[in-house]
Backbone as CSV, one residue per row, in Angstrom:
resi,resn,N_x,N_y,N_z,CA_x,CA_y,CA_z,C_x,C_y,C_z
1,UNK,-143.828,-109.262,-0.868,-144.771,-109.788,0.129,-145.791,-108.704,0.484
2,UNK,-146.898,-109.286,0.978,-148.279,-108.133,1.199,-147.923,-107.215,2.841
3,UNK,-148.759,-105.913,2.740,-149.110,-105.603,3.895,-150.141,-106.593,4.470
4,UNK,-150.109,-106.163,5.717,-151.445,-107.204,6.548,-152.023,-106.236,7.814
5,UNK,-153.359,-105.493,7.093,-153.882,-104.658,8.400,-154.878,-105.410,9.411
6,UNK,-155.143,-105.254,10.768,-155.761,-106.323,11.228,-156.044,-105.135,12.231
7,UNK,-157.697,-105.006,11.798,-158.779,-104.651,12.911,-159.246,-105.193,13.538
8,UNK,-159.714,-104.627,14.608,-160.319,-105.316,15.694,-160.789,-105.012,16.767
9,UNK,-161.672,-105.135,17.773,-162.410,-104.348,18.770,-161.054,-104.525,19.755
10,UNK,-162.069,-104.086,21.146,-160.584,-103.932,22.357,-161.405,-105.686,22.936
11,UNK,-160.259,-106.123,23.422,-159.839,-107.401,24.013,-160.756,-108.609,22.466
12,UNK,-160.172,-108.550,21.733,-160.791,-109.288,20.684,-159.483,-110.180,20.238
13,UNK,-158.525,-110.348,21.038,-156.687,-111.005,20.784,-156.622,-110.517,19.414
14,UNK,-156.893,-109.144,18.824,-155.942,-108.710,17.500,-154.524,-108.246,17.861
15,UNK,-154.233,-107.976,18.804,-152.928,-107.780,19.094,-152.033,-109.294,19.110
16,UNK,-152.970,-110.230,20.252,-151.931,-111.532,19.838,-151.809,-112.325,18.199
17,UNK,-152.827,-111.942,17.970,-152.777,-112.708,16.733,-151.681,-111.698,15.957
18,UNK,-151.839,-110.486,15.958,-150.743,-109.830,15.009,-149.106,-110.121,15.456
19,UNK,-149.304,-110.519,16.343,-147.772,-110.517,17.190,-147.549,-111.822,16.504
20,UNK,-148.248,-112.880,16.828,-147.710,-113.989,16.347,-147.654,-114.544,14.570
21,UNK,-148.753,-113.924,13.941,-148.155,-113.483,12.732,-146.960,-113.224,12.362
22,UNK,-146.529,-112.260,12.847,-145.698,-111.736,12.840,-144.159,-112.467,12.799
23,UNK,-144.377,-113.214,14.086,-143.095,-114.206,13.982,-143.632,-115.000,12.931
24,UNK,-144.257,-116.005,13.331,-144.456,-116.859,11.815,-143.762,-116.278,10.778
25,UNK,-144.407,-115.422,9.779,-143.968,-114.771,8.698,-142.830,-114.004,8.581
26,UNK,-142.048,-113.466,9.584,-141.346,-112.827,10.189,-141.006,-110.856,9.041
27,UNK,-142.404,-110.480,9.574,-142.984,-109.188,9.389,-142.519,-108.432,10.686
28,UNK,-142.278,-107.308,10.220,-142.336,-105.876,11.446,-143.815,-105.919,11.449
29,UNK,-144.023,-106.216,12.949,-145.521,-105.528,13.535,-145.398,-104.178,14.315
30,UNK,-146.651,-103.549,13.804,-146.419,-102.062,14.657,-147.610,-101.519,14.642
31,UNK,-147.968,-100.884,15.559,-149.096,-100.269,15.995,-149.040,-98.972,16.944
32,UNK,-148.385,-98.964,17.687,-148.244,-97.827,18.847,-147.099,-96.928,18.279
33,UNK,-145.900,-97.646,17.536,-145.153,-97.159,16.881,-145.550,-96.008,16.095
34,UNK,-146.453,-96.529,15.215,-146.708,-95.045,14.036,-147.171,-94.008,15.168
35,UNK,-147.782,-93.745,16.028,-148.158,-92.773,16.694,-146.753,-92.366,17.119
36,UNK,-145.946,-92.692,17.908,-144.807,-92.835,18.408,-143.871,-91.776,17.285
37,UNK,-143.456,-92.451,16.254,-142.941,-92.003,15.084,-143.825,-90.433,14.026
38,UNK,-145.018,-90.556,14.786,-145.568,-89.281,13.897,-145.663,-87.855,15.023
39,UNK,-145.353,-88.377,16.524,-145.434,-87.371,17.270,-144.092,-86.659,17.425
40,UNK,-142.789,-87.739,17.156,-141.594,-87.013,17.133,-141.531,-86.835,15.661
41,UNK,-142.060,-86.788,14.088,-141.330,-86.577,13.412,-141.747,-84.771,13.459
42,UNK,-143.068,-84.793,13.776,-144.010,-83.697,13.472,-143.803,-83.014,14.989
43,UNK,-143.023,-82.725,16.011,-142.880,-82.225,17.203,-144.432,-82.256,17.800
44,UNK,-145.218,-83.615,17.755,-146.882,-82.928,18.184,-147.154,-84.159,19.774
45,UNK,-147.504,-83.747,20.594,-147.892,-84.355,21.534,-148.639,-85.736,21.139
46,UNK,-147.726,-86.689,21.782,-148.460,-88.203,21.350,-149.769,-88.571,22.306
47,UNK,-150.265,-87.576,23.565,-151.423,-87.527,23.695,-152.507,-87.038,22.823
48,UNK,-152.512,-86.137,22.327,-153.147,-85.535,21.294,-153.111,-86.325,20.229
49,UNK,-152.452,-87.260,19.771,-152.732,-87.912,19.078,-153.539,-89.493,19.066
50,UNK,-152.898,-89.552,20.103,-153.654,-90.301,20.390,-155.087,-90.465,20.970
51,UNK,-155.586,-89.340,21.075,-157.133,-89.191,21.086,-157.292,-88.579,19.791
52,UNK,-157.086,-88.244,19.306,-157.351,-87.890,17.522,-157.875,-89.215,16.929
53,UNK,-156.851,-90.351,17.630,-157.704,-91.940,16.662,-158.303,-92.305,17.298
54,UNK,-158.816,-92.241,18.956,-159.506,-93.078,19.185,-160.477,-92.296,19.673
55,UNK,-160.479,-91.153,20.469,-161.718,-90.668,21.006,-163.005,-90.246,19.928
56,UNK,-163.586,-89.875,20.454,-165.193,-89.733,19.553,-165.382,-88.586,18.999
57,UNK,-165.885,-88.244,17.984,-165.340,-86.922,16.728,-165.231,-86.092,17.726
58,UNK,-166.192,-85.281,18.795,-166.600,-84.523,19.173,-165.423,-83.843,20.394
59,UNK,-164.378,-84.858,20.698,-163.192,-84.590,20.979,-162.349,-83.773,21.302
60,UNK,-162.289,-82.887,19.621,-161.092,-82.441,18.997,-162.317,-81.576,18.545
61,UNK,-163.249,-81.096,18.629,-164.124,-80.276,17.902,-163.461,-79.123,18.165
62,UNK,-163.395,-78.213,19.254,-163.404,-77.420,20.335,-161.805,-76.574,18.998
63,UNK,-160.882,-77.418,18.949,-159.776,-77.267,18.049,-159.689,-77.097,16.746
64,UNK,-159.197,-75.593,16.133,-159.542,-75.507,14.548,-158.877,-76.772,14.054
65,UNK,-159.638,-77.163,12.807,-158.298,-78.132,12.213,-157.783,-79.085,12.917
66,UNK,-158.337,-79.315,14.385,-157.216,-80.036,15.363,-157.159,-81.700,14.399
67,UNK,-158.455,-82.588,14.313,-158.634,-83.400,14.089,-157.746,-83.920,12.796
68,UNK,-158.180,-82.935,11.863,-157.169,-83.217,10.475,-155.466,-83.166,10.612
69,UNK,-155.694,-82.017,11.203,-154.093,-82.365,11.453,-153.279,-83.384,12.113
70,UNK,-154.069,-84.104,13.291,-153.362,-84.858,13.601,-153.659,-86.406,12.954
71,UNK,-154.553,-86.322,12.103,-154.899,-87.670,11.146,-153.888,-87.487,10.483
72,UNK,-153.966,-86.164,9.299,-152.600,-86.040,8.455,-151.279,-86.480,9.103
73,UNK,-150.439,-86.295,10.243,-149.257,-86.675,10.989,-149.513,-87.858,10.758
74,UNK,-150.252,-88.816,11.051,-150.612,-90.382,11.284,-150.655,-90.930,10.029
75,UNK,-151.814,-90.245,8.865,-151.167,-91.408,7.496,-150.473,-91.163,7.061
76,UNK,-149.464,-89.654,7.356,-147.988,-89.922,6.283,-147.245,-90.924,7.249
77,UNK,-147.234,-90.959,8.922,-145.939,-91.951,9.115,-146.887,-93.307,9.103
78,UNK,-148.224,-93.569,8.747,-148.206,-95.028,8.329,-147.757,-95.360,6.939
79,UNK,-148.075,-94.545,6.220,-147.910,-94.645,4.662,-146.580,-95.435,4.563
80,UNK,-145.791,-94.089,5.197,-144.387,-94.179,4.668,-143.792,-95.821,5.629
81,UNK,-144.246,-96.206,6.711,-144.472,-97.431,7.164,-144.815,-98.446,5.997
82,UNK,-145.664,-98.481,5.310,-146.087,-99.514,4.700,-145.553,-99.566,3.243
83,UNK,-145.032,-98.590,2.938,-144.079,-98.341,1.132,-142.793,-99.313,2.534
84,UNK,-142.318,-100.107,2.857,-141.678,-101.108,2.984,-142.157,-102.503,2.931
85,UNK,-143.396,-102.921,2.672,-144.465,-103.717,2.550,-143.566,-104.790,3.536
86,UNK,-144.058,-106.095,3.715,-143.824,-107.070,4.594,-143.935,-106.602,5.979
87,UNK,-145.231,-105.540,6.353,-145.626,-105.077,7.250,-146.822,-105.458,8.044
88,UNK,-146.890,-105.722,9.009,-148.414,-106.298,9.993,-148.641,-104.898,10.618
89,UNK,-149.930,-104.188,10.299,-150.143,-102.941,11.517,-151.648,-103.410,11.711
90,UNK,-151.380,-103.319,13.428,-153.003,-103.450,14.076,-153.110,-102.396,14.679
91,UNK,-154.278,-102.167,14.183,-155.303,-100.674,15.031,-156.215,-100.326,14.768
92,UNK,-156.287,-98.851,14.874,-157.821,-98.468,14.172,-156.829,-97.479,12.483
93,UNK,-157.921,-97.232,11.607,-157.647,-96.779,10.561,-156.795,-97.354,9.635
94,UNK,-156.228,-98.418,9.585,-155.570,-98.943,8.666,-155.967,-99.318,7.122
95,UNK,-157.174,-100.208,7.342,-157.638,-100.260,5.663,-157.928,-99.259,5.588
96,UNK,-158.281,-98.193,5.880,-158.796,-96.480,5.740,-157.979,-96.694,3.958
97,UNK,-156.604,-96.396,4.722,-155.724,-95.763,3.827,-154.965,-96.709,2.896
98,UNK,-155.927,-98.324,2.736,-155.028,-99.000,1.618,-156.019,-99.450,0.900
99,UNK,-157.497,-98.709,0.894,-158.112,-99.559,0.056,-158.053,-99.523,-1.347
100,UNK,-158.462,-100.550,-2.062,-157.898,-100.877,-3.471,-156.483,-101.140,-3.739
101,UNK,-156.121,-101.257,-2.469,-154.085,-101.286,-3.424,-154.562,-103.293,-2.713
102,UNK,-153.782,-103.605,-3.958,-154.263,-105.016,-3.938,-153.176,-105.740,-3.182
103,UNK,-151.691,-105.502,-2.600,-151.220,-106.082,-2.154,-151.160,-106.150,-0.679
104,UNK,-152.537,-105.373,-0.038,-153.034,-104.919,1.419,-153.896,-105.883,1.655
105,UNK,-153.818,-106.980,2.592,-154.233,-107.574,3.338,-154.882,-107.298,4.430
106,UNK,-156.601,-107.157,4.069,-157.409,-106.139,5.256,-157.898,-107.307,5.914
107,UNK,-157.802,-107.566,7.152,-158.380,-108.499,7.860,-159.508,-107.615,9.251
108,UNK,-160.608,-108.216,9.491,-161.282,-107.703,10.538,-161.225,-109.048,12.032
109,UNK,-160.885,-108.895,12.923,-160.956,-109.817,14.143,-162.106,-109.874,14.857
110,UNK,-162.782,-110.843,15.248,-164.041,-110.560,16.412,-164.140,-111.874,16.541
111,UNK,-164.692,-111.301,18.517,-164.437,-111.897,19.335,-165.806,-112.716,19.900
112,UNK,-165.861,-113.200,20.354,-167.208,-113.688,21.407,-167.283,-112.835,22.719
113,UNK,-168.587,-112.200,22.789,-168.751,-110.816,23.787,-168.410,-111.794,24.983
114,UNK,-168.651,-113.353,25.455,-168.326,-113.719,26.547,-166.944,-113.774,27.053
115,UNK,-166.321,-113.869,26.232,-164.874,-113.895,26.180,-164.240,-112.190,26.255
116,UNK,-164.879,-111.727,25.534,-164.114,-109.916,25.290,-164.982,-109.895,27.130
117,UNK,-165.786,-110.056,27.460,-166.150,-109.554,29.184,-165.088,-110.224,30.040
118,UNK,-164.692,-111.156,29.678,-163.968,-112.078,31.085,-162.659,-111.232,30.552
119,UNK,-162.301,-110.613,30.145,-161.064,-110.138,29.555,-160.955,-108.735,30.300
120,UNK,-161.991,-107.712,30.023,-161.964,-106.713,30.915,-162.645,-106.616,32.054
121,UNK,-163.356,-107.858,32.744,-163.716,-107.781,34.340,-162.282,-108.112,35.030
122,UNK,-161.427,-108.925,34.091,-160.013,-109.104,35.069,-159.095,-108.118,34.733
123,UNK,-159.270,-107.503,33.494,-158.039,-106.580,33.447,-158.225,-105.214,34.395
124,UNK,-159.940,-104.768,34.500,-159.643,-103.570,35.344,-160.519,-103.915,36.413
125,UNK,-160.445,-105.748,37.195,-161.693,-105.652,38.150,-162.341,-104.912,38.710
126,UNK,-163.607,-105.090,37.399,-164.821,-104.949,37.383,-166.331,-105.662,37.277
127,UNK,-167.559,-105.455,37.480,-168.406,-106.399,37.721,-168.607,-106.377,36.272
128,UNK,-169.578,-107.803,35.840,-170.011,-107.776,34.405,-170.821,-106.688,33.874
129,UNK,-171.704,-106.081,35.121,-172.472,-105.231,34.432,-171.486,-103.986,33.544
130,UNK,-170.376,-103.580,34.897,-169.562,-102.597,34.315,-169.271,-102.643,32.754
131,UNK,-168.232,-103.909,32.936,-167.273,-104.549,31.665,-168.315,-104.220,30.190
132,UNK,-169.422,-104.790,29.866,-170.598,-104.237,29.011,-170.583,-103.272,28.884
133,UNK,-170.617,-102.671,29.886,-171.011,-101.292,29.485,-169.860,-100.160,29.143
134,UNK,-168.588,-101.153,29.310,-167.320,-100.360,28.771,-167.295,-100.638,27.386
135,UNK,-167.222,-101.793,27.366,-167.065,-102.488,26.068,-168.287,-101.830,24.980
136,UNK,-169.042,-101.865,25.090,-170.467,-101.175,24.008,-169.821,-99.424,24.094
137,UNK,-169.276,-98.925,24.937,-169.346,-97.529,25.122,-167.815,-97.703,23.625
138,UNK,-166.680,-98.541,23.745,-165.645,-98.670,23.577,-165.876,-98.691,21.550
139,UNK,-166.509,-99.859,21.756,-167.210,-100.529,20.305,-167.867,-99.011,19.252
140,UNK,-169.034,-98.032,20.605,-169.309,-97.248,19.831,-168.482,-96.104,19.298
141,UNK,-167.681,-95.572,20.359,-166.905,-94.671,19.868,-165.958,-94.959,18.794
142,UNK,-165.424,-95.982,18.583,-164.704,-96.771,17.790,-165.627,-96.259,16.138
143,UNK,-166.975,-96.830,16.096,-167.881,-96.741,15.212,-167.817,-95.574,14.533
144,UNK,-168.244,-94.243,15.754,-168.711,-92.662,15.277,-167.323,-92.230,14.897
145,UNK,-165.896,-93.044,15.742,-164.712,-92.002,14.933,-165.048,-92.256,13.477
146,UNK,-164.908,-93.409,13.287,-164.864,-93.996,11.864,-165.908,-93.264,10.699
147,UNK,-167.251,-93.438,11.123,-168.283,-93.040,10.399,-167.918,-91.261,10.643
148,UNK,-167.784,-90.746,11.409,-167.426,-89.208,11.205,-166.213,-88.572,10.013
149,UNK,-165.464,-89.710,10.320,-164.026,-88.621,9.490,-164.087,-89.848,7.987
150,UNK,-164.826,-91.112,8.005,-164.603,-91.676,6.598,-166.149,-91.911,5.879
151,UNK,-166.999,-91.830,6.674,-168.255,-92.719,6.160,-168.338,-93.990,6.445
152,UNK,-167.419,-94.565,7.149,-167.272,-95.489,7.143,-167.663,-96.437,8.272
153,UNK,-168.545,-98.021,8.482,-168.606,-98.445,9.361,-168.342,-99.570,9.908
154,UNK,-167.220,-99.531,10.528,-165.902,-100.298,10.993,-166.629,-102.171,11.065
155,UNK,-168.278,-102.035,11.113,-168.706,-103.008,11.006,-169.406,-103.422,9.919
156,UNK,-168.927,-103.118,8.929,-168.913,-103.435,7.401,-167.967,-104.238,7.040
157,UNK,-168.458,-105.576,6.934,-167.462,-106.624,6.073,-167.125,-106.157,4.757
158,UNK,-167.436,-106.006,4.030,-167.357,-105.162,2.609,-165.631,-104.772,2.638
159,UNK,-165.389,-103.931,3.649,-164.288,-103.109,3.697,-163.026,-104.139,4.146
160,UNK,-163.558,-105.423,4.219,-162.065,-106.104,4.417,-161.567,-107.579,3.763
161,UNK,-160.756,-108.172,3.124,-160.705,-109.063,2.481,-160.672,-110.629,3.908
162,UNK,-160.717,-110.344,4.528,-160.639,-111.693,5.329,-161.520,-111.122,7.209
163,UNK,-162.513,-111.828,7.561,-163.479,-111.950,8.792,-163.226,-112.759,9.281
164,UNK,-162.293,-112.699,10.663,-162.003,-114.193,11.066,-161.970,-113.892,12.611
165,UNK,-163.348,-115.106,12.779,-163.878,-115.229,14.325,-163.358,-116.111,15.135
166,UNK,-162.777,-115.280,16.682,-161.831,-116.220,16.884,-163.113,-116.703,18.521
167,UNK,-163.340,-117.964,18.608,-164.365,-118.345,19.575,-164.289,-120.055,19.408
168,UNK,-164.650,-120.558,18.383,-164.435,-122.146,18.313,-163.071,-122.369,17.581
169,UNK,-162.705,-120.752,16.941,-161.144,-120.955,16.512,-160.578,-120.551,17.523
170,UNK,-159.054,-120.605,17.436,-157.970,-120.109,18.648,-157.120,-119.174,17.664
171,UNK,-156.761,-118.351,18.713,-156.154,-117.249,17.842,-154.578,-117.779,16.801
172,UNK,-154.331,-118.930,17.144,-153.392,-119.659,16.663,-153.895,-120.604,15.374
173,UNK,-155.073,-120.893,15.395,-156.100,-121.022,14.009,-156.154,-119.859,13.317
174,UNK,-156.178,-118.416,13.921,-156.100,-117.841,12.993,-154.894,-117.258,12.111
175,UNK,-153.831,-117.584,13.148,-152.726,-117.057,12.388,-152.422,-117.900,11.093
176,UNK,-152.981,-119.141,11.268,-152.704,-120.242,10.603,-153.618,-119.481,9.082
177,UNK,-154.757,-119.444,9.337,-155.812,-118.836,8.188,-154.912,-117.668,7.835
178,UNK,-154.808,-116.702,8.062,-154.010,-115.431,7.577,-152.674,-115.083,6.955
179,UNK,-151.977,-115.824,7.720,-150.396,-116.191,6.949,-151.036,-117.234,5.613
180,UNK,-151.903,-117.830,5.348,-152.016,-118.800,3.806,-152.444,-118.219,3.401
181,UNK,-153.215,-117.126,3.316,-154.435,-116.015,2.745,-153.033,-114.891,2.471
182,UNK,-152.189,-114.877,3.133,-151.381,-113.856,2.626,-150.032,-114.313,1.985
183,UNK,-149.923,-115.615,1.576,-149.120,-116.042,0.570,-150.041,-116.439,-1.289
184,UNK,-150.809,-115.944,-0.981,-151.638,-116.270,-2.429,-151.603,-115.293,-3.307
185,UNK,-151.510,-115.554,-4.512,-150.911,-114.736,-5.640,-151.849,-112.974,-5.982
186,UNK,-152.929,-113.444,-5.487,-153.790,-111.813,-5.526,-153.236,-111.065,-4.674
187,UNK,-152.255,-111.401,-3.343,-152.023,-110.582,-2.695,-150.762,-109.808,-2.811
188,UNK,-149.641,-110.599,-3.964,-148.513,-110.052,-4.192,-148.372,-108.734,-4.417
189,UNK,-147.416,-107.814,-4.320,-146.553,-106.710,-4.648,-147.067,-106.634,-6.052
190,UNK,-147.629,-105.678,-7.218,-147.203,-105.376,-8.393,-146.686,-104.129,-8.547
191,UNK,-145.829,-103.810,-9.413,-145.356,-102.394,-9.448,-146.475,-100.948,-9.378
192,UNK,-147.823,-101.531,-10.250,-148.754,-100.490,-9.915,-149.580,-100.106,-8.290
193,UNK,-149.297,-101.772,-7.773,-149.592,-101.413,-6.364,-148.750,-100.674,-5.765
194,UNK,-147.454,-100.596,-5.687,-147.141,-99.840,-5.065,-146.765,-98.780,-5.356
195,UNK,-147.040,-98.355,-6.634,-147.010,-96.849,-6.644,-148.035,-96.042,-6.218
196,UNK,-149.049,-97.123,-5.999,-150.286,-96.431,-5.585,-150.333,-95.839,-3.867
197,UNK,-149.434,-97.353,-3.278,-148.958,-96.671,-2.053,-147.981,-95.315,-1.736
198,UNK,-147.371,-95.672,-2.811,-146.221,-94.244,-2.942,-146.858,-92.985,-2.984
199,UNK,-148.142,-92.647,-3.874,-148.397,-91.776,-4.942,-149.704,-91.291,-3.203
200,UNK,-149.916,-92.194,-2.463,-150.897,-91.798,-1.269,-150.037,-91.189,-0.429
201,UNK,-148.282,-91.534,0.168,-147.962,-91.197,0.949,-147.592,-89.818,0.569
202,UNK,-147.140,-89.679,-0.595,-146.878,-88.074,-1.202,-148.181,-86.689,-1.486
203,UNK,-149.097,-87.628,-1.129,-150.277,-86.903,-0.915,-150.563,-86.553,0.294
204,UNK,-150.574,-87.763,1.248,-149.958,-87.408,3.036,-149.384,-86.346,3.346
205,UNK,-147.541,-86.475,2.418,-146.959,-85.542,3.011,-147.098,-84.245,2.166
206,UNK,-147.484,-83.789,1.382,-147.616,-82.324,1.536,-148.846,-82.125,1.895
207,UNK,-150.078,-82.869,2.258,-150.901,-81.750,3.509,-149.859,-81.361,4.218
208,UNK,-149.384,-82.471,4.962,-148.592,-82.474,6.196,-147.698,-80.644,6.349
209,UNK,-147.242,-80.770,4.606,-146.260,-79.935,4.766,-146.980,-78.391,4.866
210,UNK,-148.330,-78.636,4.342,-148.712,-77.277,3.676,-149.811,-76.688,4.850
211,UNK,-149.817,-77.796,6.199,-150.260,-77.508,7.267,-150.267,-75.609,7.956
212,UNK,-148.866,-75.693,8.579,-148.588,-74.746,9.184,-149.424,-73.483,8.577
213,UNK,-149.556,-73.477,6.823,-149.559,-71.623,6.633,-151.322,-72.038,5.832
214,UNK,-151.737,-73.364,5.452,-152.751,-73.380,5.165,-153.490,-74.808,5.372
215,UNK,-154.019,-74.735,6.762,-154.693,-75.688,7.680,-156.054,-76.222,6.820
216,UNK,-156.799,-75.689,5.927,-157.678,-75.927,5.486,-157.477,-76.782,4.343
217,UNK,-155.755,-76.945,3.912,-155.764,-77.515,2.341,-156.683,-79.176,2.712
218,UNK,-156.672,-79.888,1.609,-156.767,-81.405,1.513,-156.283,-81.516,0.150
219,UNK,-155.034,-82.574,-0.452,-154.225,-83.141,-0.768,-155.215,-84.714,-1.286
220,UNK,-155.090,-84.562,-2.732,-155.991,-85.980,-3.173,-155.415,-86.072,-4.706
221,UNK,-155.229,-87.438,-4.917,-154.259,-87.746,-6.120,-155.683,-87.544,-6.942
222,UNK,-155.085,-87.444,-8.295,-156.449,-87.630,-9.461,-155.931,-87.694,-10.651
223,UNK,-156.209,-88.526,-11.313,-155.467,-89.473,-12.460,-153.820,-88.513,-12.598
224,UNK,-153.178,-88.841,-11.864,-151.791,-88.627,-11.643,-151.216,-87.238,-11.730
225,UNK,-152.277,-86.921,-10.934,-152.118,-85.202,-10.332,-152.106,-85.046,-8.501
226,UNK,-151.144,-84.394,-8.171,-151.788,-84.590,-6.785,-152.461,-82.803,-6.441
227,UNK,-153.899,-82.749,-6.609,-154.635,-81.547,-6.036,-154.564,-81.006,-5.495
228,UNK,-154.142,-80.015,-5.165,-154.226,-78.970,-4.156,-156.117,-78.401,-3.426
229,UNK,-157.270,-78.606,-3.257,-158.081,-78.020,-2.817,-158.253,-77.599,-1.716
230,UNK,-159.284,-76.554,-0.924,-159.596,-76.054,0.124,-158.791,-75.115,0.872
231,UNK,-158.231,-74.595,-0.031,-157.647,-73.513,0.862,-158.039,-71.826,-0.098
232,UNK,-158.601,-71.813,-1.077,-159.104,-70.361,-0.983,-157.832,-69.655,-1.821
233,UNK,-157.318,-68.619,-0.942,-156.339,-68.149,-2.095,-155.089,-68.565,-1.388
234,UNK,-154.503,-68.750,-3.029,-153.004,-69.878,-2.252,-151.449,-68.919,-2.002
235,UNK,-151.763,-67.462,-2.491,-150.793,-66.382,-2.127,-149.437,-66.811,-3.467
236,UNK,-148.611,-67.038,-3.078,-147.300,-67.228,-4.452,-147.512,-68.477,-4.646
237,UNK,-147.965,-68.915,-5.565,-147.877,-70.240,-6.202,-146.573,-70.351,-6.689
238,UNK,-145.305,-69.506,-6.699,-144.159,-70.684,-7.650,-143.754,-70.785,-6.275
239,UNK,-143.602,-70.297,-4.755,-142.737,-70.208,-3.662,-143.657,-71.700,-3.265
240,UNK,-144.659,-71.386,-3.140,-145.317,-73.103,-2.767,-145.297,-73.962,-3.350
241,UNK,-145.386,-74.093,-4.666,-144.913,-74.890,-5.836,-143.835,-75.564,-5.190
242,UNK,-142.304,-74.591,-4.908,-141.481,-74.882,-4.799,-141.403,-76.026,-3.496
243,UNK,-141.961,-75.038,-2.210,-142.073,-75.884,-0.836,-142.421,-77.433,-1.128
244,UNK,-143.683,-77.877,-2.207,-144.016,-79.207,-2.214,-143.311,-79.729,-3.130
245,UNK,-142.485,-79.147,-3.911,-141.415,-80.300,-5.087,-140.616,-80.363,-3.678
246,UNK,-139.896,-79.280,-2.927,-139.278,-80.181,-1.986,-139.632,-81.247,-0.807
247,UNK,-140.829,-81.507,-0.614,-141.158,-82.693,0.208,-140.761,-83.647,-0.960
248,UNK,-141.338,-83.634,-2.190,-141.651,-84.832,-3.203,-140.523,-85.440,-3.319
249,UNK,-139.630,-86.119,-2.819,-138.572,-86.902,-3.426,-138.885,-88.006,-3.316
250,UNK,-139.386,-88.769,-3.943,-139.464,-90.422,-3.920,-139.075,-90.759,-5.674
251,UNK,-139.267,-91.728,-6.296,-138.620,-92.581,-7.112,-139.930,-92.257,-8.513
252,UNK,-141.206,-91.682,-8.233,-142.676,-91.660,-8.656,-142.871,-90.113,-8.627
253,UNK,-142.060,-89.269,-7.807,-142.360,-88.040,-7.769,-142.537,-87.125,-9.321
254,UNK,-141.392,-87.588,-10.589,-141.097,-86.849,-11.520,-142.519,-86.970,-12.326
255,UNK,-143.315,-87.998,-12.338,-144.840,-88.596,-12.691,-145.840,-87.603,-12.126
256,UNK,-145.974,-87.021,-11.293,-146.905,-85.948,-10.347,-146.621,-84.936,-10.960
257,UNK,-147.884,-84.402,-11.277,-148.307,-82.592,-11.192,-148.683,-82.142,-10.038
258,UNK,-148.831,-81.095,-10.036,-149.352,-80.464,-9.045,-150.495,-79.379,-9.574
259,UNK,-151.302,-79.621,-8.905,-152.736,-78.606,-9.328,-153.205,-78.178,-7.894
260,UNK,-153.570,-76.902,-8.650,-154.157,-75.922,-7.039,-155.898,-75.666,-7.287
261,UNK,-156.723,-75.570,-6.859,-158.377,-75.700,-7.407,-159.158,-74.988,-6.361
């Protein structure tokens, strides 16, 4: 069965719709979790991380490395989240890290701005003028994280296989659209899909690992090598060698080289 990532602005019901997905199909939904799970695996403050995904690049500037590092914590424990596939995660960054694997179900949510206002004038009564002007402030930062750390702009249909506006639909129309869109045969499991998920999370985890003594690396597969670049001089290559064969244990690991550049 497929992953199913589901973006979406704030008060746009991507959370209800993922929830109820969820039962329908009866998928683990998770979202707050991976933060949750990457702040205790990695001992790192789940505040800090949690402005790592959502606040605006400029953030985490102030901090060497702060930003990468705490992205790195976040796609190894989504990765390793989603190498169980029959997974729903709503948030920010999700298609980030599955594009092209064909059994990822990228969905984008949006809302009607009249509806996303009546949503936050009651949740933090406030006047309409306020609510706007949270919401556009909310929308943009959302935008510049995205376009800063991927190129990417979160309001690019391009980047997702399903756009579904929920306003003359009900978010219960859409679960209806999404659960049939995610029983159709393009979206199945193939063995190359998921090695592709595999072959990303093992790229995850040794940044992750190679953090502490060289903050500058970046970790990128390339025709079935996983790269070592950006770190300059790498000091004993067989003792580090060694450090990342021991993260590598998965089922795909014996397939990986390792190259330093």
């Amino acid at each position: 069965m497929p992953i199913i990532t589901i973006s979406r602005g704030s008060y746009s019901h991507g959370k209800q719709v993922a929830e109820k997905l969820s039962a329908k199909l009866g998928y683990e939904c998770v979202s707050r979790e991976i933060i949750l799970e990457a702040s205790k695996d990695f001992n790192t403050s789940e505040i800090k991380l949690i402005r790592a995904l959502h606040d605006a690049p400029s953030s985490l500037e102030r901090i060497t490395y702060g930003r990468d590092r705490y992205m790195a914590f976040f796609r190894e424990a989504l990765l390793r989240y989603l190498l169980k596939d029959n997974v729903i995660y709503h948030g920010l960054a999700g298609h980030f890290f599955v594009k092209d694997v064909s059994h990822a179900l990228k969905v984008r949510i949006v809302a009607d701005l009249d509806d996303r206002l009546a949503t936050e004038m009651k949740r933090d009564n406030v006047s309409k003028e306020k609510a706007l002007r949270l919401l556009k402030s909310d929308d943009e930062e959302r935008r510049k994280w995205s376009l800063d750390l991927y190129g990417i702009d979160t309001n690019d249909t391009s980047w997702y296989d399903l756009v579904v506006h929920i306003g003359n639909m009900s978010p219960e129309d859409a679960v209806e659209i999404i659960a049939t869109a995610a029983l159709q045969p393009s979206f199945q499991p193939t063995l190359q899909s998921r090695k592709t998920i595999e072959t990303r999370m093992l790229a995850a985890r040794v940044q992750v690992l190679l953090l502490g003594t060289i903050p500058s690396a970046k970790v990128s597969i390339e025709e079935g090598e996983l790269v070592v670049s950006g770190g300059g001089y790498w000091g004993d290559g067989k003792k580090l060698i060694a450090r990342v064969d021991e993260a590598i244990d998965c089922e795909n690991a014996g397939q990986l080289k390792l190259r330093f550049r």
